[in-house]
BAVO-132237 format. One record per residue (C-alpha): x, y, z; residue in one letter. Coordinates in steps of 0.05 Angstrom, whole numbers, padded with zeros to 5 digits, always signed. Example, Ala and Ser with C-alpha at 12.3 -4.5 7.8 and 13.67 -1.06 7.14 Angstrom:
REM BAVO-132237
+00246-00090+00156a +00273-00021+00143s 
//
This chain:
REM BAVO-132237
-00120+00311-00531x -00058+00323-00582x +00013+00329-00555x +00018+00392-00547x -00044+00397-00486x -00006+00336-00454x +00052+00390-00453x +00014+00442-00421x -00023+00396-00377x +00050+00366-00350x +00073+00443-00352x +00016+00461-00307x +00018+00405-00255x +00099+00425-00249x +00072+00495-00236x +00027+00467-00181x +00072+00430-00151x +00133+00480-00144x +00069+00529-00113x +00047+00476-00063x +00118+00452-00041x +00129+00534-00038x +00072+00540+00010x +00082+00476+00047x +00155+00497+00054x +00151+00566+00082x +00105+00547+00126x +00139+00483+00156x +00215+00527+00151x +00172+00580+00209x +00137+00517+00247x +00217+00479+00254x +00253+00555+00269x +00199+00578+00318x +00212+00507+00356x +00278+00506+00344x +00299+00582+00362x +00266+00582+00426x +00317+00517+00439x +00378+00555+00416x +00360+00623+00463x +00339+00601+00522x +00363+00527+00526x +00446+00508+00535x +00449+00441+00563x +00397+00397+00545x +00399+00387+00471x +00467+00391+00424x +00481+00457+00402x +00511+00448+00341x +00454+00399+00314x +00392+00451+00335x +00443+00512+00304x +00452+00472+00232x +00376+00455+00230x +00361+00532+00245x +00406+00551+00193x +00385+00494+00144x +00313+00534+00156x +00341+00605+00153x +00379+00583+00088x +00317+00540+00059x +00268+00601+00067x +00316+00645+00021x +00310+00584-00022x +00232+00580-00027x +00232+00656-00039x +00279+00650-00094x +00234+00597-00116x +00174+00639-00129x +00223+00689-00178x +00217+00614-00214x +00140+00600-00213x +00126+00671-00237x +00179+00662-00296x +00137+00592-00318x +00074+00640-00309x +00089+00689-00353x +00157+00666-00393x +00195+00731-00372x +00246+00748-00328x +00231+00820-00309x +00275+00826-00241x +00334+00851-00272x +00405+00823-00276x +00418+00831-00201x +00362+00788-00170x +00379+00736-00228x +00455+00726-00191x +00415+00723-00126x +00375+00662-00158x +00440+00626-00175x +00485+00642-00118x +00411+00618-00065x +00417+00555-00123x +00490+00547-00099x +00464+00546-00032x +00415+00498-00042x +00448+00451-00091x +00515+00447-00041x +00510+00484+00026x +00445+00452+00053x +00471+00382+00039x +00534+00400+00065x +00500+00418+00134x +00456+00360+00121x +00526+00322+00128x +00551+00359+00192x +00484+00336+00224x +00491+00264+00205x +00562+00266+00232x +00545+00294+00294x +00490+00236+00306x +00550+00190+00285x +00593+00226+00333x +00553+00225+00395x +00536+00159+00391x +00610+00145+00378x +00637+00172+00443x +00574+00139+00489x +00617+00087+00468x +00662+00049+00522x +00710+00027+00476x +00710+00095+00433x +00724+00141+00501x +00802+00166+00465x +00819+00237+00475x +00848+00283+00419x +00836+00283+00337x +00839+00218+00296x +00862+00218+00226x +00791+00211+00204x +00766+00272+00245x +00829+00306+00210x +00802+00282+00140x +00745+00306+00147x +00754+00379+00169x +00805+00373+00107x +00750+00365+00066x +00702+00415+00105x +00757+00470+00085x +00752+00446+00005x +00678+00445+00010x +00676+00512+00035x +00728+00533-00016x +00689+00498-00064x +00635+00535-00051x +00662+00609-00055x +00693+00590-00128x +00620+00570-00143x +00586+00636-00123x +00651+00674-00159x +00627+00640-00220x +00555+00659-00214x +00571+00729-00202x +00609+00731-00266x +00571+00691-00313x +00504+00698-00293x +00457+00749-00321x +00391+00758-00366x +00398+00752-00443x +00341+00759-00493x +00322+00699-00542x +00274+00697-00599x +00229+00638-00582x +00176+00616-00634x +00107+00607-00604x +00048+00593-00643x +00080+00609-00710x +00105+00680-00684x +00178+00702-00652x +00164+00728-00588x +00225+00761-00551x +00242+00723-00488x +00285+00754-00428x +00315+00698-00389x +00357+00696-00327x +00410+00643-00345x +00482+00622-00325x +00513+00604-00382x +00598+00604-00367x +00647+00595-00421x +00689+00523-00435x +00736+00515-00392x +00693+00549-00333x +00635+00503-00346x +00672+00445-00342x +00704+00467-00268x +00641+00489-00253x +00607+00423-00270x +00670+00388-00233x +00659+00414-00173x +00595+00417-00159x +00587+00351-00181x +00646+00326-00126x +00621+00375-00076x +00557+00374-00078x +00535+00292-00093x +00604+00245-00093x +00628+00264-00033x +00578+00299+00006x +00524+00231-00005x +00590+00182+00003x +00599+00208+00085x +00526+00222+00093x +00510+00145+00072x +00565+00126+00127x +00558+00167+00182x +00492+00146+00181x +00488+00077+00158x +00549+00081+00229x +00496+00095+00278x +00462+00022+00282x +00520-00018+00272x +00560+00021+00328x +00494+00018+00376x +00478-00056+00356x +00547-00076+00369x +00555-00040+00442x +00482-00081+00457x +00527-00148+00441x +00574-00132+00490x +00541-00109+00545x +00487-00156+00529x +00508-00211+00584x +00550-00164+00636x +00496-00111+00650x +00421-00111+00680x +00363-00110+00643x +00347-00045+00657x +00413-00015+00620x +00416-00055+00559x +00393-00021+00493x +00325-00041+00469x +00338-00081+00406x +00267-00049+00388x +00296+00017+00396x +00359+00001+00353x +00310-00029+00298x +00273+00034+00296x +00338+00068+00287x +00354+00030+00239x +00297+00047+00199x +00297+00117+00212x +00366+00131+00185x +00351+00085+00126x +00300+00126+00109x +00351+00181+00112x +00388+00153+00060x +00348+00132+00016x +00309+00196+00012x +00364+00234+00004x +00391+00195-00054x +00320+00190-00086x +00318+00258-00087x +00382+00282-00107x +00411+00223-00151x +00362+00239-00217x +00369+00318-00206x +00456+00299-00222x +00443+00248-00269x +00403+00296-00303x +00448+00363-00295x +00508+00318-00327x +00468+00284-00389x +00432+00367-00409x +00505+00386-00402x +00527+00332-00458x +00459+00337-00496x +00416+00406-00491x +00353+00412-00482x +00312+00381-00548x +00240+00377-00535x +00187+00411-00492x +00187+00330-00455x +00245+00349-00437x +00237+00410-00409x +00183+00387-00368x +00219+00317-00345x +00280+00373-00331x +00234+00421-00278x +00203+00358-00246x +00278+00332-00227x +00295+00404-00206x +00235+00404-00158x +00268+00345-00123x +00329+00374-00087x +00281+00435-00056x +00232+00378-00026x +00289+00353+00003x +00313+00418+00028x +00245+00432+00059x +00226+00368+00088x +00293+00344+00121x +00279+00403+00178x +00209+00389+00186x +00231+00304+00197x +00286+00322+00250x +00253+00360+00288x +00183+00320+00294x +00224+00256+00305x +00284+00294+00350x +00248+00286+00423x +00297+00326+00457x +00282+00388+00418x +00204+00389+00429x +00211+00371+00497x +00261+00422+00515x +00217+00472+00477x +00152+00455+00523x +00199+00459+00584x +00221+00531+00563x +00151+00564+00543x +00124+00530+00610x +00173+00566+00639x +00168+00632+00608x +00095+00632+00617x +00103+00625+00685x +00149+00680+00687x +00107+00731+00647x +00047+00713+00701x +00093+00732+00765x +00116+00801+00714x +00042+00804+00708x +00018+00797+00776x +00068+00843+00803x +00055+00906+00751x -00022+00886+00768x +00002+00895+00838x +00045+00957+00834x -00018+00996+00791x -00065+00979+00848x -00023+01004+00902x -00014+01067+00863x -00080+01081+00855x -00096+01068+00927x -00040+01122+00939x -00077+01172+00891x -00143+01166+00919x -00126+01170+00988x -00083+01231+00980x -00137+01269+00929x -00183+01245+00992x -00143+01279+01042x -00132+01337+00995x -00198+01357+00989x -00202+01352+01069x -00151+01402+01087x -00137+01433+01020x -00061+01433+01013x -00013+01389+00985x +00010+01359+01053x -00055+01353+01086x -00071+01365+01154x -00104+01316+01195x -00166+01352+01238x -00190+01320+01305x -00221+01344+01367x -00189+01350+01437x -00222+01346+01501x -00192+01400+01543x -00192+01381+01621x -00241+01430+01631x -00294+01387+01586x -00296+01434+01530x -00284+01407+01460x -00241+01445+01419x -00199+01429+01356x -00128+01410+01351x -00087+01413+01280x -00030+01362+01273x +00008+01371+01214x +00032+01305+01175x +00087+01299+01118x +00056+01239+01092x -00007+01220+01086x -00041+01180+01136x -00113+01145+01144x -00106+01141+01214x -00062+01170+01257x -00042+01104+01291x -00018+01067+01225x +00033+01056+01185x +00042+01089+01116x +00026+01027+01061x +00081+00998+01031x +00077+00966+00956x +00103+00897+00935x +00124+00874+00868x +00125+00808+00849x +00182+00798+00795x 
//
């Protein structure tokens, strides 16, 4: 094999991959926002709202993502862009959103664990805002303005433009969806995404989670030799923990670090080689397997939100039973209605029937007395049915 079938052979596994994360994606972003949804109608107590509304929305937002995405594997199919110069400033501004609004939800969710274990706390039970609390909404509001300068710049800048590319010895004419801003834009652009998006974002992520063991390990010191068995903290529980939100952060950084390292060092040196080109998609895949797995992981490992999910379809089931049981019950009672009355109908031959008997007359003849009924009546004795519905 010569150099350039090691090219397409690395070209083709990149295609594979961004097709199987695609699938595996779409179809993990449905499993996490069936479970989850379900929590956030029905259920208000249980779990924490505000962690089981950003992992819905980290789905919701991570599904426009992945369909963005495939705009992407049918461009490395066929090296065109043929969806026009509207859908290629939809592919940028979903980029924005993946490249700084997921991690910055990522962030809320990490704070909130930090947060709730924070005020479990004895010694962390103050009311009102700290100046940290205060910091950090500060930089929630520069995020988010960060963020609408971002998508202001993709709505200017980005569009399709046409290149000449050489391939096989022949130009070809090449449509591409690119964002391309001038100077000083691109260097503000760079800026803040870069300080957005990575610097700060990974800097509180690390420490709100990195937090949670310390704070739990240090409350299991204290309470260690004042409190029964049965209501210390496991330090099993609080290794596992430990673990877990390691994993977090190390993840996270694997998978974002090279994709910055990379989007600084192609804005310094372009693009020179087809290596590089490939090495450049495989570091872009990173950030979306991120983006599609982090749901997937808190919700399989979250407890609360899979059990409160069973609870509520247990519960639902048993209510659509009781609906069905009493419309089963309120057809068969109608039907018993219509058949007795087309019974007694047929009988007397008007709409309010008339029940016939015989009367012994005190003379011992029979003869025939007609009592007329409003309603209609098996015997004479009973009682009109009544129906019951079950609800």
């Amino acid at each position: 094999m010569n150099k350039n079938d090691y090219i397409i052979l690395a070209q083709t596994l990149n295609t594979i991959c961004y097709v199987i994360t695609i699938a595996v994606g779409i179809g993990g972003n449905f499993w996490v926002s069936w479970k989850v949804g379900v929590v956030v109608m029905f259920d208000k107590t249980t779990v924490p709202r505000k962690v089981v509304s950003l992992i819905l929305f980290i789905c919701i937002a991570d599904l426009f993502v992945l369909s963005h995405l495939i705009l992407y594997v049918h461009f490395q199919f066929y090296q065109q862009w043929i969806f026009g110069s509207i859908v290629c400033k939809s592919f940028y501004i979903i980029e924005v959103v993946n490249k700084l609004v997921i991690p910055l939800a990522l962030l809320l969710i990490s704070r909130e664990s930090y947060e709730s274990v924070k005020m479990t706390s004895h010694k962390c039970s103050k009311k009102g805002l700290d100046p940290w609390t205060i910091l950090f909404r500060l930089y929630a509001g520069m995020a988010f303005c960060a963020v609408v300068m971002l998508v202001i710049s993709v709505l200017i800048f980005a569009d399709t433009r046409r290149y000449n590319i050489p391939r096989k010895g022949v130009l070809n004419e090449v449509t591409v969806c690119s964002f391309h801003p001038p100077h000083p834009y691109a260097t503000i652009f760079n800026v803040l995404a870069f300080i957005f998006g990575y610097v700060l974002t990974s800097a509180a992520y690390v420490y709100f989670y990195l937090r949670v063991p310390i704070i739990l390990k240090r409350r299991y010191s204290s309470i260690k030799t004042t409190s029964s068995s049965s209501n210390r903290i496991n330090c099993t529980s609080i290794l596992r923990i430990r673990r877990t939100v390691t994993a977090f952060v190390i993840v996270y950084l694997v998978c974002w670090t090279p994709y910055w390292c990379l989007f600084w060092l192609l804005s310094f040196f372009p693009i020179a080689n087809n290596w590089m080109v490939v090495v450049s998609t495989f570091t872009h895949l990173l950030p979306y397997i991120s983006c599609t797995a982090y749901p997937v992981i808190l919700t399989a490992i979250n407890k609360g939100i899979r059990s409160a999910h069973s609870t509520i379809m247990t519960s639902q089931r048993k209510k659509l039973m009781t609906i069905r049981a009493g419309a089963y019950q309120m057809i068969t009672a109608q039907l018993g209605f219509v058949q007795t009355w087309l019974r007694d109908d047929q009988n007397g031959g008007t709409l309010a029937p008339s029940l016939i008997r015989p009367r012994w007359s005190s003379s011992g003849s029979v003869g025939i007395s007609k009592i007329h009924v409003s309603s209609v009546d098996v015997e004479g004795d009973e009682e009109p049915p009544t129906t019951q519905i079950f609800l």
